[in-house]
N, C-alpha and C positions, 0 to 999 in steps of 0.2 A: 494143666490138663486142657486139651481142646473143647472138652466138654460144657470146660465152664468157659474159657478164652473166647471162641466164638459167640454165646449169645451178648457179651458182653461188647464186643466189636460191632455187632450189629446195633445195638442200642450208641456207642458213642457214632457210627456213622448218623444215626437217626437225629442224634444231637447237633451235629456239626452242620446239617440243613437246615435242623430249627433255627439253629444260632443266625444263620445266612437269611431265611426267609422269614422275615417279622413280618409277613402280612398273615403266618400259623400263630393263632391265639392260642393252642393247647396244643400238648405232646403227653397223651397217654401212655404210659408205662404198665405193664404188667408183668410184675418179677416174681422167679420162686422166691421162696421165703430164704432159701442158704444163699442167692443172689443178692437178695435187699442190700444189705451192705456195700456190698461192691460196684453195684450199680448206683445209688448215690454219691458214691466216692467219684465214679465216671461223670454223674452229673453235676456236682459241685465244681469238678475240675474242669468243665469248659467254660467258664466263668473267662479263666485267663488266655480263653481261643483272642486272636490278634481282630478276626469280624466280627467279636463281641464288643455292644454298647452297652447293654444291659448289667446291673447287676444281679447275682441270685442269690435269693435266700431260702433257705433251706427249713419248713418247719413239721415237726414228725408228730407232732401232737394225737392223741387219736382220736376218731368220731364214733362216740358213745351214746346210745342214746340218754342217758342221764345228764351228759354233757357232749353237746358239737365240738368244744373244743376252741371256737373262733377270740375267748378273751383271751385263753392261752396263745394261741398264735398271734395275736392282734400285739401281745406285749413281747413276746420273742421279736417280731417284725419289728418293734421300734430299737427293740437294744440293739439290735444288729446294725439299724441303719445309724443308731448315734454313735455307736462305735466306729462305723465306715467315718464319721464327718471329724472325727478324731485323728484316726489314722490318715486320711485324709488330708486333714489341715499341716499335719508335718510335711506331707511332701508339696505344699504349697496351693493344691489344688480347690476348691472354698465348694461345702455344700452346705445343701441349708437344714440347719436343725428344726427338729421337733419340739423342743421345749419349750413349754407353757401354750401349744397348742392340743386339743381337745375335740375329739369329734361328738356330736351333741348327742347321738340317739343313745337308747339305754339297751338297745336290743345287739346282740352280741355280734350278731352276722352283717348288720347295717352297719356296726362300730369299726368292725374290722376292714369292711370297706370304705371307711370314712378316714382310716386311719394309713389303711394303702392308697388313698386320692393324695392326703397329706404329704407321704412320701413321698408319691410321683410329681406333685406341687417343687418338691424340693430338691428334685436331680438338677443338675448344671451341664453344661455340654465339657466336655464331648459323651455324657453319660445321654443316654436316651433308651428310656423304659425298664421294665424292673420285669425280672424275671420268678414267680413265686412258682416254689417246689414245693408241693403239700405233698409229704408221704406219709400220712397214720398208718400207725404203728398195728389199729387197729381200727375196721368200718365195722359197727354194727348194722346198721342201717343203710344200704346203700343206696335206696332209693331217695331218701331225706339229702342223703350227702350228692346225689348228683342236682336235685331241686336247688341246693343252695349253692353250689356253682353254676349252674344256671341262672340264678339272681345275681350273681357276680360279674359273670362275662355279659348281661346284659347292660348294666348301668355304664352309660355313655360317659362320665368322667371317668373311667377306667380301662380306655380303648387303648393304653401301651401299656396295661399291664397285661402279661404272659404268662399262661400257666404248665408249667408241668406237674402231673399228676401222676404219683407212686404207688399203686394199690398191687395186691396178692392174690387178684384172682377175686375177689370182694364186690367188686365193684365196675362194671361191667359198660357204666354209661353210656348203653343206647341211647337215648336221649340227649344226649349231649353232642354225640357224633352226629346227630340226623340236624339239631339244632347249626349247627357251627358248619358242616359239610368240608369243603375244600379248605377250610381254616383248621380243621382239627388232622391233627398225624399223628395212627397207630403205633409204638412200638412195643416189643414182645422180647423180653431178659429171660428167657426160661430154661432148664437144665431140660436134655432131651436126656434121660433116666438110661433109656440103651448106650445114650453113648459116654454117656460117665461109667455104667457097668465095664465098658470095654476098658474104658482107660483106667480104672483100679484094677481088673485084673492085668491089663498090662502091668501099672507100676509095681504090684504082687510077686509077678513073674522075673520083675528085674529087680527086688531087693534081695539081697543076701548080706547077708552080717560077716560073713569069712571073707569078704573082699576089700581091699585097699582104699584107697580115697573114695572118691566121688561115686564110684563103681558101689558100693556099698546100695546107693540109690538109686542103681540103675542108671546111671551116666556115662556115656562112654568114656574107658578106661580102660589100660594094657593088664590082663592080669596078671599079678607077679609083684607088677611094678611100685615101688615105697617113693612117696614124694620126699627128695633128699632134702637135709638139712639146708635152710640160707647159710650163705658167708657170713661167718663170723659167728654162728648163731652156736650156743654154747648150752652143756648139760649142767640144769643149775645146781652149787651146791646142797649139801646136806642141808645147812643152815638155812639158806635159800626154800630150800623143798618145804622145810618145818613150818619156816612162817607163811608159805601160800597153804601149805595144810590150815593153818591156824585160820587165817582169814576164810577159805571156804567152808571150816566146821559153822564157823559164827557166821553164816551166812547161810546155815541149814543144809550145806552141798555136801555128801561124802567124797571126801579127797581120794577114797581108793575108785570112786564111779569118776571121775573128774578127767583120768584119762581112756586107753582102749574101752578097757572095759567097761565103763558106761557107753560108750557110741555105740558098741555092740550090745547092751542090753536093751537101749531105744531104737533100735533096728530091729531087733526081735517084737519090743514092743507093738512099732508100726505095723511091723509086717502082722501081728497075729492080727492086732485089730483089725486091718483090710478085710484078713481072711474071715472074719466075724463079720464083718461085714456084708461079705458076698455070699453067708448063708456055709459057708466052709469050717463047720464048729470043732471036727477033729484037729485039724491044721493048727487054727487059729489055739489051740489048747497046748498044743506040741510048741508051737513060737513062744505062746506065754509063759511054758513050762520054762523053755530055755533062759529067758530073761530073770525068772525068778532064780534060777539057779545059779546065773552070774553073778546077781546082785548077792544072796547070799556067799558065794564061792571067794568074793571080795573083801567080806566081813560087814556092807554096809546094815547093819540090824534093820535100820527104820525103812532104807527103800525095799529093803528086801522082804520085808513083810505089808507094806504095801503090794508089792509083786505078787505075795503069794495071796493077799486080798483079792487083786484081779485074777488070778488063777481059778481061786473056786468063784468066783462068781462067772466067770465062762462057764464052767462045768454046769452050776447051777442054772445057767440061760441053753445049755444043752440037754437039759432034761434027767442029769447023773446027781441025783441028789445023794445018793449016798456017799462016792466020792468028795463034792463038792463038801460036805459035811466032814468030813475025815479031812480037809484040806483048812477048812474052818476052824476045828479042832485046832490042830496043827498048829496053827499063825497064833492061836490066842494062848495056846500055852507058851509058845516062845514069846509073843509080847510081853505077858507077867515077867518072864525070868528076864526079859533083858529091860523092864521098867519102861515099855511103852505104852500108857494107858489107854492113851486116846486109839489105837490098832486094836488094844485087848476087847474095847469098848465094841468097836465095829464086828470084829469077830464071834462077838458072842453074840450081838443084834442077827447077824444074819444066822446063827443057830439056831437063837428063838423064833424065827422065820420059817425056819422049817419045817422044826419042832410043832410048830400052830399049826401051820400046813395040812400037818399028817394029825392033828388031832388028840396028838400029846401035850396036855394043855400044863400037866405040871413042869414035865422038862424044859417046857416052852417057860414057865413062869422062872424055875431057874435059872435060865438064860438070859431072859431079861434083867433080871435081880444085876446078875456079875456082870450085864453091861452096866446097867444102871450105876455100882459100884465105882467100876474102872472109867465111865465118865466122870463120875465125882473127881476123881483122883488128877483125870485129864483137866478140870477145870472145865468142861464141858456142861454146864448145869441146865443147859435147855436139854440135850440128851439125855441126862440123870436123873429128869424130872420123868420125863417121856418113858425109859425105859423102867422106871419105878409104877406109873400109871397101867404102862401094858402089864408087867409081871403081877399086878394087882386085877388084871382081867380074866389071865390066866387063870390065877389062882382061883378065883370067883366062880371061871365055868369048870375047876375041878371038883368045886364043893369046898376049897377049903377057906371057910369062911374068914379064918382068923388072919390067915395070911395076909390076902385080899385085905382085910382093913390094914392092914399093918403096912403092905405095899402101899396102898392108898395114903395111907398117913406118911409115910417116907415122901413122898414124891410131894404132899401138902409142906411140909414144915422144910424142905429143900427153896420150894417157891417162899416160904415165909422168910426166907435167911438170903436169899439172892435178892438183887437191884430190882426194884420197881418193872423196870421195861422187861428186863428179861425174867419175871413171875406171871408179868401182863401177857406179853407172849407166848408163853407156855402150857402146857395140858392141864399144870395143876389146878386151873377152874374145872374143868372136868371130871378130872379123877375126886375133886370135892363135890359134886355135883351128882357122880356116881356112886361115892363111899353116902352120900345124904341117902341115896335112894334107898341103900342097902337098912339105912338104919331104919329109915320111915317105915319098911314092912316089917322090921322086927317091933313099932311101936315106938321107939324112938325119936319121938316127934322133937323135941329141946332140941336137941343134941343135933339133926336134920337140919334145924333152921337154922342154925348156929353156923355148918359149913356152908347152906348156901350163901347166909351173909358173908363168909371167907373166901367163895368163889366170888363173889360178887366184888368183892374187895380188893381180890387179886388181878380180875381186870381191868379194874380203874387204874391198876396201879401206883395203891395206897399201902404203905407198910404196917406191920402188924402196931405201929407206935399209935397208929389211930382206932385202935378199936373202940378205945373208953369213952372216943368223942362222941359216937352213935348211940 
């Protein structure tokens, strides 16, 4: 897509000057956030430009105000450069190690620059100057974060080191540009939104699934035309066919999706998404419709109800709740009869979703219940917990009391039976936390304190083996 090829062109042209002009101490970047990637990738890979001396290293750490970040990158920046003196030394070339040297200060932004002086102590020609890529992941703080590159590029042992800076719009340093002047160089990776609009509806326009090779994607192609067999290339036998069946079963793939008919259900696929994309919710429903029908038409059970998962949930992001529900329906009885739990599981979650929605609190608590179940069954027990806690809220804003503890208690003694980390990370401190409240206003104080020490317990991540120790 030009959309995104073009900004991306102009940040590696931007690069290829930096690389040329070492008397620019910084190269600001500002990239969309669906850019980030790509545009590091461009900047890592001018490393191997032929006018480069520098090395780059690349460190994404982000600036928090809880934490700057700088010990974490101060330690990333050594393992890379003792790795270079390693890789390095194979092909005969000698740099100088870091090991058993120490920069003295305890302050992290002082360290880290104590620690890129050392590096740059330890390049050998024909290497000259080091190239640092700071792209966090995230700036809270942008004013903090341009102050201490400002302390950076001022300290005079550190005049060949080079900074490119990756930020998302965050971070904006005027002050850095007004500081540095003719040393610092703008660049801008950013998607221009109209004209990536244009080019999905182009590529929209030129998918079809009824088309031959390439054509399918909108490539040019003769219609009509079947790319003929190679020489010599042969139709494999039965025996043959059996055992690549076998291997794509054990490999999770259904072998009837494995030829046409899966290309053609992920071309249906692509296309609806686009058309959901571009705000086009009928289309995008008709594409999806199609792809589910393939996949079932095939016999694949499990992608086909996948399929028909994303079906109702268009419907559902189109405003058609009651369809989308009747489509929901649908997938979770076929999951049960063909013993796919973990589908029955989701199917029924997004019932009780809408079922709450509209303020049908008991149906909604049902629903929860038979996901909660059907994740048991999936082996799914962070969802079995979760789906056990909602059906227990349900049931609580129907009135019915007993449920609600009972839900409560399923989803407790689920987290009592599962592994530590996966009880710790799950709702069941919660749902115990909530079933205490219930008991506290009926008087039940024992019995209150008793879960919250069980919630309490459960997010340590202590098994029920320790209770007698307290």
């Amino acid at each position: 897509m030009e959309s995104l090829a073009k900004p991306l062109r102009a940040l590696e042209d931007d690069l290829r000057w930096f690389v040329r002009a070492t008397e620019l101490r910084l190269l600001h970047v500002t990239a969309s956030p669906g850019l980030r990637g790509a545009a590091l990738k461009v900047i890592a890979g001018m490393e191997a430009l032929p006018a480069n001396r520098s090395p780059f290293t690349v460190l994404e750490d982000p600036f928090l105000r809880a934490d700057h970040g700088w010990s974490s990158r101060a330690r990333r920046m050594v393992e890379d450069w003792e790795g270079r003196v390693r890789v390095m030394a194979e092909t005969g070339l000698e740099l100088g190690s870091l090991s058993g040297q120490r920069p003295a200060s305890g302050d992290p932004l002082a360290a880290f620059g104590g620690w890129l002086n050392l590096v740059l102590s330890a390049l050998r020609p024909p290497l000259d100057g080091l190239v640092v890529v700071l792209a966090p992941t995230r700036v809270d703080d942008a004013a903090a974060f341009e102050g201490e590159l400002v302390e950076l590029l001022r300290r005079p042992e550190l005049t060949r080191a080079r900074f490119v800076v990756v930020e998302l719009g965050e971070a904006d340093l005027p002050r850095l540009h007004e500081e540095l002047g003719g040393a610092a160089l703008r660049s801008r990776c950013e998607r221009d939104d109209a004209a990536f609009a244009q080019d999905l509806n182009a590529l929209m326009r030129s998918v079809d699934p009824a088309l031959p090779g390439p054509a399918r994607a909108g490539a040019a192609w003769p219609r009509g035309v079947v790319v003929p067999p190679r020489p010599g290339e042969r139709e494999p036998t039965p025996e043959q066919q059996e055992a690549v069946d076998i291997e794509l079963a054990a490999a999770g793939v259904s072998p009837a999706l494995a030829g046409a008919a899966g290309v053609r259900m992920q071309q249906y696929v692509l296309a609806g998404a686009l058309h959901l994309r571009e705000g086009n919710g009928p289309t995008a429903i008709d594409c999806q419709r199609q792809a589910c029908h393939l996949a079932y038409e095939a016999g694949a059970k499990r992608e086909a109800l996948i399929q028909h998962l994303v079906l109702a949930g268009y419907e559902l992001a189109a405003g058609m709740d009651a369809d989308a529900a009747r489509e929901y329906a649908s997938a979770s009885e076929r999951a049960e009869q063909w013993d796919c739990p973990l589908e029955a599981a989701q199917a029924e979650l997004a019932l009780a979703v809408i079922t709450a929605r509209q303020r049908r609190h008991p149906e909604a608590a049902a629903h929860y219940a038979r996901s909660a179940e059907a994740a048991r069954r999936a082996d799914a027990t962070g969802l079995a917990i979760e789906g056990w806690r909602l059906a227990g809220q349900m049931a609580a804003h129907a009135g019915l009391d007993e449920r609600a503890a009972e839900c409560f208690g399923r989803a407790i003694e689920l987290a009592e039976d599962a592994e530590p980390d996966v009880a710790a990370s799950s709702s069941a401190p919660r749902a115990a936390r909530e079933l205490a409240e219930r008991l506290r206003a009926k008087g039940l104080g024992v019995q209150a304190d008793s879960l919250e020490h069980t919630a309490n317990r459960l997010e340590e991540g202590m098994p029920r083996s320790v209770e007698g120790l307290y």
